[in-house]
N, C-alpha and C positions, 0 to 999 in steps of 0.2 A: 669290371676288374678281372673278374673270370676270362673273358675272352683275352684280352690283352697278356693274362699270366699264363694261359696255351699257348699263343702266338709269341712271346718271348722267350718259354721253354722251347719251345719247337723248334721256332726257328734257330734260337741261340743254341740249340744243342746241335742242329747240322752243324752249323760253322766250329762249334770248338772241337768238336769232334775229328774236322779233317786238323786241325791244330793239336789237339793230344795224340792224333796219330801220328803223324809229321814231327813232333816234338820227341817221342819212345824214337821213334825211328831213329833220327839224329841221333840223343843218348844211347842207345843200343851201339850205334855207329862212332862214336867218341869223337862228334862232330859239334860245332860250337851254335848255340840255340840265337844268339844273337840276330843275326841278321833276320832270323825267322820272326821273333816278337818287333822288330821294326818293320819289316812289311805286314804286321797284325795291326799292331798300333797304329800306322799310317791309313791304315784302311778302315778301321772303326773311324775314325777321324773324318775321314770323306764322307761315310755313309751318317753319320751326324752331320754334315754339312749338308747333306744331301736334302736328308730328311727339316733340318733348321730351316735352309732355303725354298723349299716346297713350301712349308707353312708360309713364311713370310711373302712369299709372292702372291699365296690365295686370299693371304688378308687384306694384299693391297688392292687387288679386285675391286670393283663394283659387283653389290651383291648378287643378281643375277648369272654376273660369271665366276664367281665363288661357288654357287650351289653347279655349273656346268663343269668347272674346275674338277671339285669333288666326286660328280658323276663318275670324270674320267680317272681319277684313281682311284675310283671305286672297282671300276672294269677292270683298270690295270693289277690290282691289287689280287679279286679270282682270277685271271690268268695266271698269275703266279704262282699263286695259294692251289692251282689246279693242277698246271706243271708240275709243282713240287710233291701234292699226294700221290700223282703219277709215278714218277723218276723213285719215289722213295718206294714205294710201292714193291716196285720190278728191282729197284735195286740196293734195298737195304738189309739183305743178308749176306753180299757180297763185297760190302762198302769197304770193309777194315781191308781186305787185300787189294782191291782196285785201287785205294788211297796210294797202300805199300807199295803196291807197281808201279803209278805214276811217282812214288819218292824216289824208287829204284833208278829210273829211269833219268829223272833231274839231276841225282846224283852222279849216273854216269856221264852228265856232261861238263864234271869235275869242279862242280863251285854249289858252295850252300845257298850262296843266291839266290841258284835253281829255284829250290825250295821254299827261300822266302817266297819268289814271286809266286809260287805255288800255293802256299798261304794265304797269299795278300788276293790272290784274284776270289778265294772260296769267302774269305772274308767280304772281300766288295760284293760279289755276288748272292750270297746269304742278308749282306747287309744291307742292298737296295733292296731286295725283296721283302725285307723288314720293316725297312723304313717308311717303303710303299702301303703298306701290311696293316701296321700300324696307324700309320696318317688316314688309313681308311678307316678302320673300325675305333680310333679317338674320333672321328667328327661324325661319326655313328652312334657313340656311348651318351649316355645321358649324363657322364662325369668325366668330366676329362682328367681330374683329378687323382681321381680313384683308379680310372682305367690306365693312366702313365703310370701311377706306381704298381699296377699290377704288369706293365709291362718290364720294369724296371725290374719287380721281384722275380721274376719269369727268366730273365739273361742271368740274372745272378745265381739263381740255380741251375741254369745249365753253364755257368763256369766251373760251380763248385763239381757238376758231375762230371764236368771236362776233366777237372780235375785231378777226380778219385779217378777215372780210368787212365790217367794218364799215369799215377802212380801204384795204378796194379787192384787198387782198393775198392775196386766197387767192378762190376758185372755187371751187365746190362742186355736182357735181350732185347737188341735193336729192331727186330719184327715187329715184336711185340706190342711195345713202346710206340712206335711209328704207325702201326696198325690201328689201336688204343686212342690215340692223339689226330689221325687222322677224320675219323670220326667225328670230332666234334668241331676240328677246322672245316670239314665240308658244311656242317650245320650253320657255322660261322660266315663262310665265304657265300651259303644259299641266303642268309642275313645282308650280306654285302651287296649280292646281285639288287632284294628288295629296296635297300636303301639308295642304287646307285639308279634307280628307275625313277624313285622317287626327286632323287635331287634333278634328273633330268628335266622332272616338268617342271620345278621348280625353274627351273632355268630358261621354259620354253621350248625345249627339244622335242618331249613328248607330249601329244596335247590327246590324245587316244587309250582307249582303256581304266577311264577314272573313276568309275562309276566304284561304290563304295559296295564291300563284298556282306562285311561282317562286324561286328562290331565285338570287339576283345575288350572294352573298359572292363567289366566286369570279372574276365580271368585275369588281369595285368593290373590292377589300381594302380594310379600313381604315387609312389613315394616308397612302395611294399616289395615286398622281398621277392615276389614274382614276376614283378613289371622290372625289376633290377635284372630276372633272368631273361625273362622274354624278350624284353625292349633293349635293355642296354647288353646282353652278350647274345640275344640272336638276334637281332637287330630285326623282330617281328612287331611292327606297331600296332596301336590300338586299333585302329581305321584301314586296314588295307584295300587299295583296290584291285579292280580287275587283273590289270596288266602285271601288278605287284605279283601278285597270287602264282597269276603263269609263269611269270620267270623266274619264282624262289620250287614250283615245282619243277620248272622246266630244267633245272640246275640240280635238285638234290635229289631224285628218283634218279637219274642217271649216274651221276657219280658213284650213288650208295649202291647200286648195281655192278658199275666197272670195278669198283675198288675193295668189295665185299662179298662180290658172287662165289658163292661155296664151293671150293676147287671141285668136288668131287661132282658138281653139276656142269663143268665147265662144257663143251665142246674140244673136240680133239681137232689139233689142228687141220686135219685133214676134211673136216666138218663146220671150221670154224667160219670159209667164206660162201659157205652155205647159208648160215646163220644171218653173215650180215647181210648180205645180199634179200635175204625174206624182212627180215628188219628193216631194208631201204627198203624193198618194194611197199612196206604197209606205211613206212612215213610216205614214201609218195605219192599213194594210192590216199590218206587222208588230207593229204595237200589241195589234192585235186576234187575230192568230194567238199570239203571248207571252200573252197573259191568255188565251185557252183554251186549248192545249194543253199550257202547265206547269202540272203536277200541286201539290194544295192541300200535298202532304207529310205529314199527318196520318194515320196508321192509324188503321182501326177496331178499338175497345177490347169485350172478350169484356162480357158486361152477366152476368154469373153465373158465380158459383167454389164451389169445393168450399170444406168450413167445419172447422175442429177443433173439436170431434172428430168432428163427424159433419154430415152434412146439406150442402144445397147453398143458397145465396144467389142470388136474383135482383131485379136493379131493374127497369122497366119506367116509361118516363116522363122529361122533360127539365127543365120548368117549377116542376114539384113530385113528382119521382122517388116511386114506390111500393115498397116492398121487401116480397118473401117469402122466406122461408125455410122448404124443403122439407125433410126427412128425418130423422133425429134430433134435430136442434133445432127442429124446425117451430114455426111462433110465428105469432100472428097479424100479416096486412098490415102495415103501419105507411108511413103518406104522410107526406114530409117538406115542410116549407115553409122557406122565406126561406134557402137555402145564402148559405156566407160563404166567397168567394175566398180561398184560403191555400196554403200548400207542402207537398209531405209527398213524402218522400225523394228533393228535387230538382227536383218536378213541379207545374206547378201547376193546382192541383184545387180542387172546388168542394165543402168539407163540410156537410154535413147531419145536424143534431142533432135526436133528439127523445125525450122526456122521458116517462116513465109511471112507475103502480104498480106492484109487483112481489109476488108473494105471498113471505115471510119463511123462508128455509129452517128444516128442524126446528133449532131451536137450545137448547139447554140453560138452564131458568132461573135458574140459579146456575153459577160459575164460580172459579176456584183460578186462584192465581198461575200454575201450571201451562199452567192450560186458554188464559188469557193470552197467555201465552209460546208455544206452539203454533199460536194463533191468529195472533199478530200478527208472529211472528218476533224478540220481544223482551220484555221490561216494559215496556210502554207510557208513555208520558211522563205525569209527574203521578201516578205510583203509584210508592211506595215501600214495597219490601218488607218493612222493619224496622216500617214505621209500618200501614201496610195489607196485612195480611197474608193478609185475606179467611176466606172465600169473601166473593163479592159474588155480588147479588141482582143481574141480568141483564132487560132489556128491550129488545127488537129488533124494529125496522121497518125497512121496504126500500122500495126503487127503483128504479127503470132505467132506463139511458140508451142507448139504439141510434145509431150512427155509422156514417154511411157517407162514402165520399169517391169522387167521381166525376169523371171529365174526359173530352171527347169525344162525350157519352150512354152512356159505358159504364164499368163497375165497375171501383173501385181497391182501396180496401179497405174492410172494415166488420168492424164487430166489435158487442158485447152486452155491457152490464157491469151487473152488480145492485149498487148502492150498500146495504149494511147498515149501519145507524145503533144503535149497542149501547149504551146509558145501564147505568150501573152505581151500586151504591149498598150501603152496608152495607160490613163487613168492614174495619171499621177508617177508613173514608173521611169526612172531614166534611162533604166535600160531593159531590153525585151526579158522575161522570164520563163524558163522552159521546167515543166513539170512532165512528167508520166504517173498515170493512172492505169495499174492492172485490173482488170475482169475477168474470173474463170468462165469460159463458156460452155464449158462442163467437164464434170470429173469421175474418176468412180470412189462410193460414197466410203467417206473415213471407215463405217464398220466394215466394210467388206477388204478393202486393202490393210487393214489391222488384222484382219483374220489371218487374209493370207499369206501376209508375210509372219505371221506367227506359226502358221504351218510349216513353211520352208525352211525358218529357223530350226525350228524342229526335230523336221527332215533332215537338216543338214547332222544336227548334231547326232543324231540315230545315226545317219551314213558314217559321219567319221566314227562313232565307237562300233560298227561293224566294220570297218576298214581292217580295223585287228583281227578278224577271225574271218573276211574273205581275203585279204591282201598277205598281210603283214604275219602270219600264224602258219599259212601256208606258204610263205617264201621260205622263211625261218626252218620249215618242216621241209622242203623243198631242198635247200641246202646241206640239213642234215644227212637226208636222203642220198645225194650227191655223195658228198662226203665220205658214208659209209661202204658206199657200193666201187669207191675206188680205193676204200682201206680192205674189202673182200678181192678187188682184181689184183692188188697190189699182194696180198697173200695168196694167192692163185696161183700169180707167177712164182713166188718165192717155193710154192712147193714143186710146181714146174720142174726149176732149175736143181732144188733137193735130189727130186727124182733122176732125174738127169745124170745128175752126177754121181747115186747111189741106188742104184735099180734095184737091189738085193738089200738093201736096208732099211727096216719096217721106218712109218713114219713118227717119229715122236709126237706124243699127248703135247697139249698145252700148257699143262698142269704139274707132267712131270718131272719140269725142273723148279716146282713152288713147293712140294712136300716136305721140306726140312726148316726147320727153324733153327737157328744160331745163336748162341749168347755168346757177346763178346768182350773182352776184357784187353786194353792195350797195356803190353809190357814190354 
């Protein structure tokens, strides 16, 4: 409820703000306010449609894309939330006259109109960012109840301060205020990054960095008045993991940095693309130290095992793997082609099938209900022993099928099977009957291919949660880097050109146009 009643003062005070401006203005001007509150009205209107529509289309989701739904306005939600600490930042001491200028300015093109649409666009735009704002940190809150009427109480108070500045009666330092409020919208929006990582794996997007950090039951209990701050207005949960952890720091150290660094530490600007430029160079100098000294996490898998009953297995080869088999099963080479990605006890490996003749063991040309029964562990389906009571006359070819399963370049399991194909006929049967009887002619033994495909399971899952801190940590930091090193070239030139055009005129501080604070009052 907390969160949501910052987020609807905040937000709701930009918006009525550029409206009691624009509203004094007119009155000042003994110009008619009408058209101005019809383009207000028509745009609250939209950004409730907005925000109605939104809902109603995530609930009609299937769950899975509910929680990806949510991811993404959760992202959309900080960009905004981020944009806006920014823009107010840099330009909320200056706001009441820049408002004036653009009134000035609509008005000199002779219709109040102007001005409405001037309203109506700060309105739409305040009010998507609201809407978006809000629909994130409601399906973040642990009440959705409590948190709409906190958002609710939150605009009603910034009408009523719309209000009083509109009629003279209330003072406001908007630095101050925006400064003050800013602060705990970033603690809010670093809430929103965690929860919007979270709904991602929910959704299957992110399946890296889950491992569980810390466990907060004990500072947050549930139902208690500290899990109502933590949980539902920072949107910090009991269980965070990895990936949580880095991107609620990765978002609120930086911010709390740009939007709080103490004017009087700042860098001048003639220093300031010094600054970022050392700042990229150590993002991208940790980029590069993370992608090579975290390890791939994959072991290396043994490439040959002992065989039951006898003999050893080995492959040799990754493209199209060769296998032998040494010792009492020796069998000639056999090179596999075209493996086909699949699972086997967990892991996932790459099978390799391949097909030949088999010479036909000694088999008996004739055979008894008996010999049947022994053979196959049954009567065989389609023989009835009242009606077929044999013997039957016996015909047997064979085959075999060699399998191996591999991951890594190295041996999981394999095994040898003879396919016998028995045609039978005579002994009561009216028509011939065709049975097949498999035989492993050897394999490698259950404990050992259970082992090792528990290894590479293993392995695998080790690889993919270092994938975030050799791949994914360093691209992230890689881009940063980027990033900043063309925000220092891009102020390089800008002083360049300063220069340039003013040789004999010292450089301006950074700073020196932040030292004043404003209160203001619209009359």
């Amino acid at each position: 409820m907390l969160a949501t009643f910052v987020i609807g003062l905040r937000e709701g005070l930009e918006a009525v703000l550029v409206v009691s401006i624009v509203a004094a203005f007119l009155k000042r001007n003994g110009i008619s306010r009408r058209p101005m509150w019809l383009g207000v009205f028509a745009a609250v209107l939209i950004c409730v449609g907005v925000g109605v529509g939104l809902q109603a289309f995530e609930q009609a989701l299937p769950q899975a894309q509910q929680e990806g739904l949510e991811a993404v306005i959760g992202v959309v939600a900080v960009i905004f939330v981020t944009a806006m600490i920014a823009w107010m930042a840099k330009n909320a001491r200056g706001l009441k006259r820049e408002i004036e200028a653009e009134a000035t300015e609509a008005l000199g093109r002779g219709t109040a109109w102007a001005l409405a649409g001037m309203a109506f666009l700060a309105i739409i735009k305040e009010g998507f960012e609201t809407a978006v704002f809000l629909l994130a940190t409601l399906q973040a809150s642990t009440s959705v109840v409590a948190a709409g009427i906190g958002a609710l109480a939150g605009i009603a108070v910034a009408c009523l301060v719309g209000y009083g500045l509109y009629t003279g009666g209330v003072k406001l330092n908007l630095g101050k205020f925006f400064r003050i409020s800013s602060i705990f919208l970033i603690f809010v929006a670093a809430g929103l990054v965690l929860t919007a990582l979270r709904r991602a794996h929910e959704a299957g997007w992110i399946t890296i960095g889950q491992q569980h950090t810390v466990d907060l039951s004990w500072l947050a209990p549930i139902g208690s008045i500290r899990s109502a701050l933590i949980t539902g207005v920072l949107g910090i949960p009991s269980d965070p993991r990895v990936i949580e952890v880095l991107g609620w720091f990765a978002y609120l150290v930086p911010m709390l940095l740009i939007a709080f660094w103490p004017q009087a530490w700042r860098p001048s600007a003639a220093k300031l693309p010094v600054v970022k430029f050392s700042i990229a160079g150590a993002l991208g100098l940790a980029a590069v130290v993370l992608a090579v000294a975290v390890p791939a996490g994959t072991a290396p898998l043994p490439t040959s095992a002992g065989l039951t009953p006898a003999g050893t297995v080995e492959i040799s080869g990754i493209d199209n793997p060769t296998l032998r088999v040494t010792g009492g099963a020796a069998s000639t080479p056999v090179t596999f082609h075209d493996g086909t990605p699949t699972e086997r006890g967990g892991a996932r490996v790459t099978e390799w099938t391949q097909k030949g003749d088999a010479a036909a063991a000694a088999r008996p040309a004739s055979l008894t209900l008996d010999d049947l029964t022994e053979l196959f562990g049954r009567v065989p389906v389609g023989i009835d022993a009242l009606q077929n009571p044999g013997p039957f006359d016996a015909a047997w070819t064979a085959a075999s099928t060699t399998t191996v399963w591999t991951a890594h370049e190295g041996l999981v399991d394999a095994k040898s099977v003879v396919h016998e194909t028995l045609t039978l006929t005579g002994g009561g049967l009216a028509i011939s009957r065709t049975l097949t009887l498999d035989t492993t002619t050897w394999s490698v033994p259950q404990a050992t291919a259970t082992a090792r495909a528990n290894a590479v399971a293993a392995g695998d899952t080790l690889a993919g949660e270092l994938t975030l801190w050799r791949a994914w940590l360093p691209l992230a930091l890689g881009v940063a880097a980027v990033l900043l090193a063309l925000s220092a070239w891009r102020d390089t030139r800008a002083l360049r050109r300063a220069a340039a055009q003013e040789p004999n005129q010292p450089v301006a501080t950074a700073s020196e146009s932040d030292r004043r604070s404003t209160s203001y009052a619209v009359h």
